[in-house]
C-alpha positions as CSV (number, residue, x, y, z in Angstrom):
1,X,-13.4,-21.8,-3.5
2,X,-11.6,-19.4,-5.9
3,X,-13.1,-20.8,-8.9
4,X,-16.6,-20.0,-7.2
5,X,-15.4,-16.6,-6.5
6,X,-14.6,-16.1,-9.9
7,X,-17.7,-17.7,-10.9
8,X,-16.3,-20.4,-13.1
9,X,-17.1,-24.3,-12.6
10,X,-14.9,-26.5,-9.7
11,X,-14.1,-28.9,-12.2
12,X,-13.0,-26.0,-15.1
13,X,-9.1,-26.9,-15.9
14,X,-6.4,-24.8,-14.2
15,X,-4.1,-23.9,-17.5
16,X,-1.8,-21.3,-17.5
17,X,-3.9,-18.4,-18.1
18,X,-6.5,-19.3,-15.7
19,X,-3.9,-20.7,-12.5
20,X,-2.4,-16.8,-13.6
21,X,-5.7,-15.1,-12.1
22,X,-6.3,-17.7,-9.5
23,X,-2.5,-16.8,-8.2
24,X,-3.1,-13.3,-8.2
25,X,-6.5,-13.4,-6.6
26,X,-4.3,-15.6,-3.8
27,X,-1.4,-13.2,-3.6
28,X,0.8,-16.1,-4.7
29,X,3.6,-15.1,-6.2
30,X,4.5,-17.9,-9.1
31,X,2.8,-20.6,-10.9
32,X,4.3,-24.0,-12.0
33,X,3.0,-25.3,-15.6
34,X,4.6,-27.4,-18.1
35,X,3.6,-29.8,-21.4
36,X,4.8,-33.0,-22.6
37,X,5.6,-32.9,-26.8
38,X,5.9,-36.3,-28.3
39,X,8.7,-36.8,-30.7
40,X,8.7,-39.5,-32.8
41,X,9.0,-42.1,-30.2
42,X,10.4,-40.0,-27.7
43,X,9.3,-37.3,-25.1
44,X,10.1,-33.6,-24.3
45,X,9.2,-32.6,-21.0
46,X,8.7,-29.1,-19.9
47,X,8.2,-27.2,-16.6
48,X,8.6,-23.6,-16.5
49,X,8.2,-21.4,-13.2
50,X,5.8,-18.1,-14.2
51,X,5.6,-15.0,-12.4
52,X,1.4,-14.6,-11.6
53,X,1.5,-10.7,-12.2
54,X,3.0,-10.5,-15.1
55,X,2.8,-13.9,-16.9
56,X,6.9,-13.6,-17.2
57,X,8.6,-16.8,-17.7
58,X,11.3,-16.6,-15.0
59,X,12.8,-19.9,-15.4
60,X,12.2,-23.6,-17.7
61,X,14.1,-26.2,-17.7
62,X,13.4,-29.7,-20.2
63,X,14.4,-33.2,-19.7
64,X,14.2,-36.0,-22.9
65,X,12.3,-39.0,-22.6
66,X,13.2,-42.0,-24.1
67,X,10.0,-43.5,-24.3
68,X,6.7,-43.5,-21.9
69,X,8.4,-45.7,-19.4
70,X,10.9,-42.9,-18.6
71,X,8.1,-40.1,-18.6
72,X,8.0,-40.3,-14.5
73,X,11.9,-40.1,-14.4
74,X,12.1,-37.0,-16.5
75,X,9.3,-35.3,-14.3
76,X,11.0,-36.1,-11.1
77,X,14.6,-35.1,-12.4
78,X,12.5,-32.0,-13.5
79,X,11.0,-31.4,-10.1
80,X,14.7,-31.6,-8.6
81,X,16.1,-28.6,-10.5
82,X,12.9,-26.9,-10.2
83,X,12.7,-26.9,-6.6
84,X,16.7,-25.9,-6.5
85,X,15.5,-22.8,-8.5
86,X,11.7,-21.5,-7.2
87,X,13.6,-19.7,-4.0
88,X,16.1,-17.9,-5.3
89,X,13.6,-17.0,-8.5
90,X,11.0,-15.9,-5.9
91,X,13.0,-13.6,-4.0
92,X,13.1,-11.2,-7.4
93,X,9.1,-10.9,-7.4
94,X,7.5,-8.3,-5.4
95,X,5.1,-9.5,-3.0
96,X,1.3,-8.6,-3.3
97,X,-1.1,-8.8,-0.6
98,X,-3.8,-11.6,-1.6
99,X,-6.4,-9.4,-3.3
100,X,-9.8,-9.4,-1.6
101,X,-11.6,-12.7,-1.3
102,X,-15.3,-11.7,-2.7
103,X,-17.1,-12.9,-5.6
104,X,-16.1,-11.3,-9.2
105,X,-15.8,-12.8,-12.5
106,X,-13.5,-9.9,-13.6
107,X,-9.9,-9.9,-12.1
108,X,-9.6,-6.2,-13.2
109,X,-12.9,-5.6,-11.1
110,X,-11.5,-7.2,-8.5
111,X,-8.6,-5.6,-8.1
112,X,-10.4,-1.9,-8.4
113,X,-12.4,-3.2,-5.7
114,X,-9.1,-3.9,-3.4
115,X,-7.5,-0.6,-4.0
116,X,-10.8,0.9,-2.9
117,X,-11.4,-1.3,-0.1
118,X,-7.5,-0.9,1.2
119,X,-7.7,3.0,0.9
120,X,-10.8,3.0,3.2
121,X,-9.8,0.5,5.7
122,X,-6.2,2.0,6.0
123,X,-8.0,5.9,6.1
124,X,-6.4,6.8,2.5
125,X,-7.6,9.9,0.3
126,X,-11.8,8.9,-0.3
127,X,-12.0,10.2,-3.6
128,X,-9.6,7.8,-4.8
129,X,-11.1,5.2,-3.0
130,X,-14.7,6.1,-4.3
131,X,-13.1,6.0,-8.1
132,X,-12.0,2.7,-7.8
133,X,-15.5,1.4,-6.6
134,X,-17.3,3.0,-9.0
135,X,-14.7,1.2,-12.0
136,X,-15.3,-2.2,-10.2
137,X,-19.6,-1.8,-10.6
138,X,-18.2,-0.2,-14.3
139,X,-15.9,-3.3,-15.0
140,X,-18.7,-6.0,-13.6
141,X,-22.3,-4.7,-13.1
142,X,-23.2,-7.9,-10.8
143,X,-20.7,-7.3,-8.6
144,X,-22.9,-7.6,-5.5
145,X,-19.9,-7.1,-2.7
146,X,-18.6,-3.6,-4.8
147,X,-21.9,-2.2,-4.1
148,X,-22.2,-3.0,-1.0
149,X,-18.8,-1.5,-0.1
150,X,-19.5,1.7,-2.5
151,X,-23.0,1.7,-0.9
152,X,-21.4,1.7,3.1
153,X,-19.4,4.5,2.0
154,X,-21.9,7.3,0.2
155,X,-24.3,6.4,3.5
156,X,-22.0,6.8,6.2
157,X,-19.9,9.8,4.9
158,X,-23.1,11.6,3.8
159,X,-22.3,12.1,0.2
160,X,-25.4,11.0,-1.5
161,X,-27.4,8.6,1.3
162,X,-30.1,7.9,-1.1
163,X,-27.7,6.1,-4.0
164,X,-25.9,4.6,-1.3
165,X,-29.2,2.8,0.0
166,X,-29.8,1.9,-3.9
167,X,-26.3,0.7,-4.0
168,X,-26.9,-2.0,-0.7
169,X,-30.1,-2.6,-2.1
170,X,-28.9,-3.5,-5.6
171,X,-26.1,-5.8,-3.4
172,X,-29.1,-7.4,-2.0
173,X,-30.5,-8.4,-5.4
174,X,-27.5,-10.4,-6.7
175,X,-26.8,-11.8,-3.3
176,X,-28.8,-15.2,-4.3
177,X,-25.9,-15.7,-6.6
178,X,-23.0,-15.4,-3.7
179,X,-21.7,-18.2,-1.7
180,X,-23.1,-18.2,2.2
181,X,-20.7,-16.0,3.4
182,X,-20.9,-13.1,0.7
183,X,-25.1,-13.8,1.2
184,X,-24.7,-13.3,5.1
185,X,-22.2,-9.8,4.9
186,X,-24.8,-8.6,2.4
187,X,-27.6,-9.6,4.1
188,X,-26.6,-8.1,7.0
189,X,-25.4,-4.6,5.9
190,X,-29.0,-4.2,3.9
191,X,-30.8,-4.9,7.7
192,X,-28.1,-2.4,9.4
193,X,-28.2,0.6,6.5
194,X,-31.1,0.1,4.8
195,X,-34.0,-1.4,6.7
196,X,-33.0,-0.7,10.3
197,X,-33.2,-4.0,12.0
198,X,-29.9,-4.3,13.7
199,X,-31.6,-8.1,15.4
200,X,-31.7,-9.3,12.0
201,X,-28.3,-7.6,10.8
202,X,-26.5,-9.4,14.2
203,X,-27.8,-12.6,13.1
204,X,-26.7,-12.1,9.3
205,X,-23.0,-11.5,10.7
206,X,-22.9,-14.1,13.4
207,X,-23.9,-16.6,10.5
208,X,-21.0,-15.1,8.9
209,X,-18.7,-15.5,11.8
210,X,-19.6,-19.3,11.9
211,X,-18.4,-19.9,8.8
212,X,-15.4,-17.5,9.2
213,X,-15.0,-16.7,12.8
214,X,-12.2,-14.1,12.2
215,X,-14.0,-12.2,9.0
216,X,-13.2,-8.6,8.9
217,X,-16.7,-6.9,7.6
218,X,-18.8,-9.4,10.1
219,X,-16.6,-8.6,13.2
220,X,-15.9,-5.1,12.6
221,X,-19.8,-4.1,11.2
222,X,-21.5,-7.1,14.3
223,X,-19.3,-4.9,16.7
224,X,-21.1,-1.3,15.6
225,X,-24.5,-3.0,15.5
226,X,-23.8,-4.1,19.4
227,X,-22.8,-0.4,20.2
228,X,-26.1,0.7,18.8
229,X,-28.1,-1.8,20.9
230,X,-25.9,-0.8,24.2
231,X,-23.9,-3.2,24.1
232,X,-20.3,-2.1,24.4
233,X,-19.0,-4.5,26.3
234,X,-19.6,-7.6,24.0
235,X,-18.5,-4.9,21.3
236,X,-15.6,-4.6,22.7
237,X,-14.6,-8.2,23.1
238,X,-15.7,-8.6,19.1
239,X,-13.2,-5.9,18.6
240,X,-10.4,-7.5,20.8
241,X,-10.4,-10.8,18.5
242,X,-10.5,-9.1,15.0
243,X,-7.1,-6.9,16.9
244,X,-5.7,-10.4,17.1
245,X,-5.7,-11.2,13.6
246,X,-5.3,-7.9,11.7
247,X,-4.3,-5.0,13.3
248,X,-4.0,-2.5,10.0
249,X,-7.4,-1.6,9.9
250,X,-8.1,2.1,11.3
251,X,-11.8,1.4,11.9
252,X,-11.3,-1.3,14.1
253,X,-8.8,0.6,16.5
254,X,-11.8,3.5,16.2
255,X,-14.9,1.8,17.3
256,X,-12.6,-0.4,20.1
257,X,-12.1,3.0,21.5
258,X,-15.7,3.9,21.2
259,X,-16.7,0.5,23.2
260,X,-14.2,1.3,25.7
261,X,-15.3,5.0,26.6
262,X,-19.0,3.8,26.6
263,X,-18.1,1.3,29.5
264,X,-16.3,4.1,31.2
265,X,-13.0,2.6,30.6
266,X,-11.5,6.3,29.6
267,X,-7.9,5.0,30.9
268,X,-8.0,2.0,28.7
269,X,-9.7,4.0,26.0
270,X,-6.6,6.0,26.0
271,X,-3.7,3.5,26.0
272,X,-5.7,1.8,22.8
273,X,-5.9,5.3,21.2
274,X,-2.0,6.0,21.3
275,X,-0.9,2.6,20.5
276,X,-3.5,2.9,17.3
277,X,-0.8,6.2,16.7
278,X,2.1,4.2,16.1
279,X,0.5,1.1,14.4
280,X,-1.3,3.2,12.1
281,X,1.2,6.7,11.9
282,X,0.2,8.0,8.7
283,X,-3.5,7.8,9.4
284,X,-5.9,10.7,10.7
285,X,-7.9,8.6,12.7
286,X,-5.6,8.1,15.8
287,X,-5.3,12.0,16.2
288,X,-9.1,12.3,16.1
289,X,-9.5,9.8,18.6
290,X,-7.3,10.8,20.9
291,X,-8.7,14.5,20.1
292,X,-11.8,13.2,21.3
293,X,-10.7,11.6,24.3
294,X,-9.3,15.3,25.5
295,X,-12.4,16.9,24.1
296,X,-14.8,14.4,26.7
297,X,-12.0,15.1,29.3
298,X,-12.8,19.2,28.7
299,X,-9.3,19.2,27.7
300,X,-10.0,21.8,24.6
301,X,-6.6,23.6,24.3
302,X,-4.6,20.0,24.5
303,X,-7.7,19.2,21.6
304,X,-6.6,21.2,19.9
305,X,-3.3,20.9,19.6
306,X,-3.4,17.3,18.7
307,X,-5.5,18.2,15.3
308,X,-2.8,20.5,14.6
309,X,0.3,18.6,15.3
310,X,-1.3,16.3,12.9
311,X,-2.1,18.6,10.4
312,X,1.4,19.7,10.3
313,X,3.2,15.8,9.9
314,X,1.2,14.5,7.6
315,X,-0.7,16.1,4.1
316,X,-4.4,15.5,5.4
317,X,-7.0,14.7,2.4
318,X,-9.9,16.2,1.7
319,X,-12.4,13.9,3.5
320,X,-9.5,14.1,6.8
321,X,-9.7,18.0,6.6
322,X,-13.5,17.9,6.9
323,X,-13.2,15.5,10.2
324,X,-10.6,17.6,11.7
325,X,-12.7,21.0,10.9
326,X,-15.4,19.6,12.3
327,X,-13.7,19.1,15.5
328,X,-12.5,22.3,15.6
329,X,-16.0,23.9,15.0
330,X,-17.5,21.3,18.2
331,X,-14.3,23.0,20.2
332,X,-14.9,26.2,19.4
333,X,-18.3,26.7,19.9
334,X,-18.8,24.8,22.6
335,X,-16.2,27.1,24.6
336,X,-18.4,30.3,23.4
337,X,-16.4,31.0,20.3
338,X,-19.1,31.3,18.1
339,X,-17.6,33.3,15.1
340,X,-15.1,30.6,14.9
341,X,-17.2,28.0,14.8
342,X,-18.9,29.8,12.0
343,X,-16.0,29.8,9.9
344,X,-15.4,26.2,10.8
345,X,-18.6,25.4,9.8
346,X,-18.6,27.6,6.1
347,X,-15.1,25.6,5.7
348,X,-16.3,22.5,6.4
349,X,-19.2,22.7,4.2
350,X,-16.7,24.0,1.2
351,X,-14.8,20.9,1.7
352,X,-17.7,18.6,2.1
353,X,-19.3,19.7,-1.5
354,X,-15.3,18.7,-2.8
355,X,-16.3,15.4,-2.0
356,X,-19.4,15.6,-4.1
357,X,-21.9,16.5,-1.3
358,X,-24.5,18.4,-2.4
359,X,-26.2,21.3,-0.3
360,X,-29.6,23.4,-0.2
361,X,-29.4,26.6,1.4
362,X,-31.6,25.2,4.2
363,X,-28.7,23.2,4.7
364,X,-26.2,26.0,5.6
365,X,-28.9,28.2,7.3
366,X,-30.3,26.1,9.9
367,X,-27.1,25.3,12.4
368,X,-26.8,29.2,12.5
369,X,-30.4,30.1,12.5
370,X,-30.2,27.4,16.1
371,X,-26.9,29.4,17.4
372,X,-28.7,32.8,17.4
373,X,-31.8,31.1,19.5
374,X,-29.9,29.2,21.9
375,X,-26.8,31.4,22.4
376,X,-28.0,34.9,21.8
377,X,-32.2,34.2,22.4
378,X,-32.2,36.5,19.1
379,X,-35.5,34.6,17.3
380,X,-35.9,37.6,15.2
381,X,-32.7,36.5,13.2
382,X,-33.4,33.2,13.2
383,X,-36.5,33.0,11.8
384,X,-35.0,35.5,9.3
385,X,-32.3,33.2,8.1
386,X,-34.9,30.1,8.4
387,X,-37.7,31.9,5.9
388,X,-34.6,33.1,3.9
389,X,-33.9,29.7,3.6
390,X,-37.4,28.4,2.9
391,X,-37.8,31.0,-0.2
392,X,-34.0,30.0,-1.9
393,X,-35.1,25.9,-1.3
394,X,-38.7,24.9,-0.4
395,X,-39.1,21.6,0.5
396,X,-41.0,20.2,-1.9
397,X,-37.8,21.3,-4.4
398,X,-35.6,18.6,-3.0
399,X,-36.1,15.1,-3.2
400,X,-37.2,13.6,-0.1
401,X,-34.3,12.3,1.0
402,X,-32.4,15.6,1.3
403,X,-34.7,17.3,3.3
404,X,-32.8,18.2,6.6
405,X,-36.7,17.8,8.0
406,X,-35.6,17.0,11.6
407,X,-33.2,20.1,12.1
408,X,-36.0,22.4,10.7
409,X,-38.6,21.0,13.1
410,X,-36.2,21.5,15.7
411,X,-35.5,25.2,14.3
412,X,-39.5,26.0,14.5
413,X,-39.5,24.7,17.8
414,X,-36.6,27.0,19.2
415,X,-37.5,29.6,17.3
416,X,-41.1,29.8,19.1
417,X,-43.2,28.5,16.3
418,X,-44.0,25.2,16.7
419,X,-46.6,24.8,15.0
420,X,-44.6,25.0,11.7
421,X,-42.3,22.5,12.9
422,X,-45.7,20.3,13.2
423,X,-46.5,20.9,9.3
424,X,-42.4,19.7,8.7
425,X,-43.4,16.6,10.3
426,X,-46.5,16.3,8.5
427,X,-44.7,16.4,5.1
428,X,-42.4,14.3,6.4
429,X,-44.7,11.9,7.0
430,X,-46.4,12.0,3.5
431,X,-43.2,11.9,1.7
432,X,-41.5,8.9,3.9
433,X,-43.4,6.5,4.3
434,X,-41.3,3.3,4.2
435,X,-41.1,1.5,7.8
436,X,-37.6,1.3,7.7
437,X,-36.5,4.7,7.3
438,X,-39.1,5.4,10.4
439,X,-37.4,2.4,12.2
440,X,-34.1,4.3,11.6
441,X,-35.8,7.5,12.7
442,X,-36.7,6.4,15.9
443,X,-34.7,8.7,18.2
444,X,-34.8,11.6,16.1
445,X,-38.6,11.2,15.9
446,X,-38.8,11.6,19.8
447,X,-36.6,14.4,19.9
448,X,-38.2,16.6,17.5
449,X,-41.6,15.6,19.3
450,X,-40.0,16.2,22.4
451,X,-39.2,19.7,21.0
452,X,-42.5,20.5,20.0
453,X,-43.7,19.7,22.8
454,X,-41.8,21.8,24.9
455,X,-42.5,24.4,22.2
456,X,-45.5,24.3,22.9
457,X,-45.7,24.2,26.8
458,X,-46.7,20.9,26.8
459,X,-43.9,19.5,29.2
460,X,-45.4,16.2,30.5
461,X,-45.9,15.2,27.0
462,X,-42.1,16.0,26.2
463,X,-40.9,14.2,28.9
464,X,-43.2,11.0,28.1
465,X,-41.8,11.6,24.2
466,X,-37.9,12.4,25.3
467,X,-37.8,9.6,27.4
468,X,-38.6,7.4,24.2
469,X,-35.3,8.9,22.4
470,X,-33.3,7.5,25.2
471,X,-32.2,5.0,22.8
472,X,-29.2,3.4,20.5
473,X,-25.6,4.1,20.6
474,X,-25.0,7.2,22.0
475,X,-26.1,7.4,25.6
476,X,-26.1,11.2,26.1
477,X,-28.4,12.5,22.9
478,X,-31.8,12.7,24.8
479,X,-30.3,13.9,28.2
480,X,-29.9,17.5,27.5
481,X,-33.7,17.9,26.5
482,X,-35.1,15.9,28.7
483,X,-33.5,17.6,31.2
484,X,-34.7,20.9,30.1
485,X,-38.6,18.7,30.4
486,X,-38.5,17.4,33.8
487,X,-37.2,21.7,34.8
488,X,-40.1,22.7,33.1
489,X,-42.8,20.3,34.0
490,X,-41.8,21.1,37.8
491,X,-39.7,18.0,38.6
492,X,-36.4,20.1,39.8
493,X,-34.8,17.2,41.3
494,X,-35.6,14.7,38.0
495,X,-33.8,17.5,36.0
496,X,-30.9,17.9,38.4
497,X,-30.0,13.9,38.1
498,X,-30.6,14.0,34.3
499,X,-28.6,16.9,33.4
500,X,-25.8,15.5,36.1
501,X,-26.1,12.8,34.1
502,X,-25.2,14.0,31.1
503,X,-22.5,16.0,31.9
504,X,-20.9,13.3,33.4
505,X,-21.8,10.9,30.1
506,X,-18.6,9.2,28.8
507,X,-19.7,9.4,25.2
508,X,-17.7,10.1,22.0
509,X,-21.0,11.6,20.9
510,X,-20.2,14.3,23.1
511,X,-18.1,16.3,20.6
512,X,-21.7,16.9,18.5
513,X,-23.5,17.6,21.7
514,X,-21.2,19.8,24.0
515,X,-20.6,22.2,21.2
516,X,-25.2,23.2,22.0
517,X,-25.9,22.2,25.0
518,X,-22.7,21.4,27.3
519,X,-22.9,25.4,28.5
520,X,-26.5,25.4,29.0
521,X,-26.4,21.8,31.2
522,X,-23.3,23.6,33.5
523,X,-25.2,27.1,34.0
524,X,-29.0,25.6,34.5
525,X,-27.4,22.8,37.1
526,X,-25.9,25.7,38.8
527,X,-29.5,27.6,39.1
528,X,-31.0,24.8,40.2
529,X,-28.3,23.4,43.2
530,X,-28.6,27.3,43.9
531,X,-32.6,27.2,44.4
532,X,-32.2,24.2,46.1
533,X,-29.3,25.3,48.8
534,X,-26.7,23.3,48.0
535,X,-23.9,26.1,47.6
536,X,-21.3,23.4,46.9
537,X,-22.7,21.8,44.2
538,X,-23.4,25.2,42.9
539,X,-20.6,26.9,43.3
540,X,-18.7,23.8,41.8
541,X,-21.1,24.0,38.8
542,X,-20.8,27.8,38.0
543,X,-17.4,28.0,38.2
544,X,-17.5,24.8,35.6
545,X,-19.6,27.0,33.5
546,X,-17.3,29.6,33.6
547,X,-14.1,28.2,32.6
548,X,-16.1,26.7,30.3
549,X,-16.9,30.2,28.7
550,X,-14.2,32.3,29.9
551,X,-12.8,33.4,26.6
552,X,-16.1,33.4,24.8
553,X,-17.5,36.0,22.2
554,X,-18.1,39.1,23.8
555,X,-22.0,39.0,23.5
556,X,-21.9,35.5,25.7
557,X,-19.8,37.1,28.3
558,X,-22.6,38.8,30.6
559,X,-23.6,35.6,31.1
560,X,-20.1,34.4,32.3
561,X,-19.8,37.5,34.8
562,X,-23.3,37.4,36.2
563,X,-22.2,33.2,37.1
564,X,-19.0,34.1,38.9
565,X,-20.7,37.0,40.9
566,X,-23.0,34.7,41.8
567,X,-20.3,32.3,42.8
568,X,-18.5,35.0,44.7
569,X,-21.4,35.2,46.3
570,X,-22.1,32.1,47.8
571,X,-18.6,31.2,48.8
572,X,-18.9,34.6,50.9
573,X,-21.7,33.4,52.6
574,X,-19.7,30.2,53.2
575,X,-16.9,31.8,54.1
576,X,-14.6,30.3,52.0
């Protein structure tokens, strides 16, 4: 199997050089080789014990022969003091880790492609990690499972989403020459990243599985394609058995959380999140778990604090200081604070270009140009920064695929003007037109129609077109919006159980959709219990609303005192 890995023949002859690179591909630490010189009419026989790493001879021993008759002898006497010798000579060799089992002709490719894969996997510094997969694709340009990996990466972090699609696709191409289960961990990545057909993508890694039922990539990446069709459960049993095997890995201990809170299990969610802490104490991934976990709970301060005790034990790298500034920007604004989730966000996108992310000014303008329309109702400013925008970057001066054409539809479409957002779409449509980037579009699709349509005072038809983004892994994305549909198509009681329903949404997706729209939900469910004469479910939801926002920016705090008069107010008439 190693010989196909390293793309040489099963019958090619293991000598020294080549039982070296098998050995170290293994993580074995030695290799036993040995020749037999003829002498006149007699034999030397050699054995010698090598170290794999290094090629070091770290112990030989000979034995004479008389003739050919007393070949066997010599060998077995040989064996005798050789096996009296491998322990004590083993225990001077460091041991290394067997080095990934994936498909290379190039040792030195291979081993790139371990350091990068173990930085990853164990939440080391990204940049590093990115090097060493770019000098695997250097050191062997058919190196199907580097790309893949390198590909995963520039998608999922946001770097550069277009190469990393090339990258999977390019796996793709020299997946014909990869044994079954290399084919089937390609295959299915490609149908997950690139072409949007998680059906085909589960089958690809349960093909896997069969072949090796406790394989890392199929387990881990068959578990995140079961989130995404609402599955948690079954994710989370996936989870459970690759736990069982290896334990080191942080995204594994990440998504198992994920499962857990999407069942509801917040308790269990909890316990997993901690004892991912002291298995994996050095990465940042336990602390933003467990940060997320308080964030869903409304726990902000207690948030908080986790990020920073964190932040103080440990020196966080660049790609770890973007996820923890990101959290602090969902904490901040969500509570109100909306200059400090400015500076968040200006930080964040510092650190991001670092990494080698590259941003338009439409980029930086549009989560602002949003804030001033759905905190402050200022679309004045907003359209301001948006046509600012617009003149530094049109459109049609990026390339297609980094054109943030969703978040400016759904700008327009705040910002009253929806039928520019309807032109964004239309160029969007013109310049995409692959079906698997639409397939992969699906729930942002509804939600800027949605959008539009309320824009536009069409409610039915946003309702009818929010109701289609109620779809894929995270189970609160549409609720917000479509509650705000059924309110203004009339349906007060539809919009009171969706927007209950979303508050009450255990989602880890919450932390990118509290920060815009957790105030809103609290102070609108309020208005509405209120119209409808339940004081208790009122009064319980303004005064949520208002802890909610109690230390917010000054120009959100009218808004907070006109909730708890109103509060005041109906417990008076209660009496309570």
């Amino acid at each position: 199997q190693t010989l196909a890995r390293m793309e040489r023949p099963a019958t090619a002859r293991l000598d020294t050089a080549l039982a070296r690179e098998v050995a170290q591909r293994l993580g074995i630490k030695a290799i036993v080789g040995g020749e037999i010189q003829q002498v006149g009419s007699a034999y030397l026989v050699i054995a010698r014990l090598t170290d794999a790493a290094t090629g070091n001879e770290l112990v030989a021993f000979r034995e004479s022969a008389a003739d050919g008759a007393q070949i066997i002898p010599a060998i077995d006497r040989l064996s005798k003091q050789l096996r009296e010798k491998i322990g004590e000579s083993l225990r001077e060799i460091r041991s290394d880790p067997p080095l990934e089992q994936v498909t290379t002709a190039s040792l030195d490719a291979l081993k790139e492609y371990a350091a990068g894969t173990q930085l990853i996997d164990r939440g080391g510094d990204l940049r590093q990690a990115i090097g060493h997969l770019e000098a695997a694709i250097r050191l062997d340009t058919t190196f199907a499972m580097a790309y893949r990996k390198l590909g995963i990466v520039l998608t999922n972090t946001g770097i550069d989403r277009t190469r990393g699609d090339r990258l999977i696709t390019r796996a793709l191409a020299y997946s014909t020459r990869l044994p079954e289960l290399e084919k089937f961990l390609t295959e299915g990545t490609y149908y997950m990243n690139v072409s949007n057909e998680p059906e085909k993508s589960l089958a690809a890694y349960r093909a896997a599985l069969a072949l090796d039922p406790l394989n890392y990539i199929a387990l881990n990446n068959s578990a995140i394609v079961l989130l995404g069709l609402r599955q948690p459960a079954e994710a989370e049993a996936t989870l459970r058995r690759q736990l069982t095997s290896d334990s080191s890995r942080a995204q594994t201990w990440s998504n198992l959380v994920t499962s857990l809170a999407a069942q509801g299990k917040l308790g269990e969610a909890r316990k997993v999140a901690l004892a991912s802490r002291k298995r994996l104490p050095t990465s940042e991934m336990p602390a933003m778990v467990i940060s997320s976990l308080q964030f869903v709970d409304q726990q902000y301060d207690s948030a908080a604090a986790t990020l920073d005790a964190f932040e103080k034990g440990a020196t966080p790298s660049t790609e770890h200081r973007v996820t923890l500034e990101n959290m602090r920007l969902a904490i901040a604004q969500t509570r109100g604070k909306l200059a400090a989730s400015q500076r968040s966000s200006r930080e964040v996108f510092r650190l991001a270009a670092e990494l080698g992310a590259r941003f338009s000014p439409l980029d930086t303008a549009l989560g602002p140009a949003i804030s001033d329309v759905w905190f402050l109702g200022d679309t004045v400013s907003a359209r301001r920064k948006i046509d600012a925008a617009l003149a530094a970057s049109p459109l049609s001066s990026l390339e297609p695929a980094r054109r943030p054409y969703y978040d400016l539809v759904q700008a327009h479409a705040l910002s009253g003007r929806p039928a520019l957002g309807r032109a964004v779409l239309a160029d969007h449509d013109a310049a995409i037109r692959d079906s698997a980037s639409l397939r992969g579009e699906r729930q942002q699709r509804a939600l800027a129609l949605g959008s539009l349509a309320v824009a536009e005072g069409k409610y039915q038809d946003a309702v009818t077109e929010l109701r289609k983004a109620d779809v894929g892994q995270c189970r609160a994305c549409a609720l917000p919006m479509l509650g705000l549909a059924y309110d203004l198509a009339g349906q007060r009681d539809s919009a009171i159980a969706v927007l209950d329903r979303y508050r009450r949404t255990p989602d880890l997706s919450r932390t990118n959709l509290d920060q815009l729209f957790l105030a809103a939900v609290l102070k609108r469910l309020a208005e509405l219990y209120d119209a409808k004469g339940d004081a208790t479910h009122a009064i319980e939801a303004y005064d949520a609303f208002t802890r909610l926002w109690q230390d917010a920016d000054a120009p959100l705090q009218p808004k907070v005192r006109a909730a708890r008069a109103r509060a005041d107010q109906l417990r008076a008439k209660r009496g309570t």
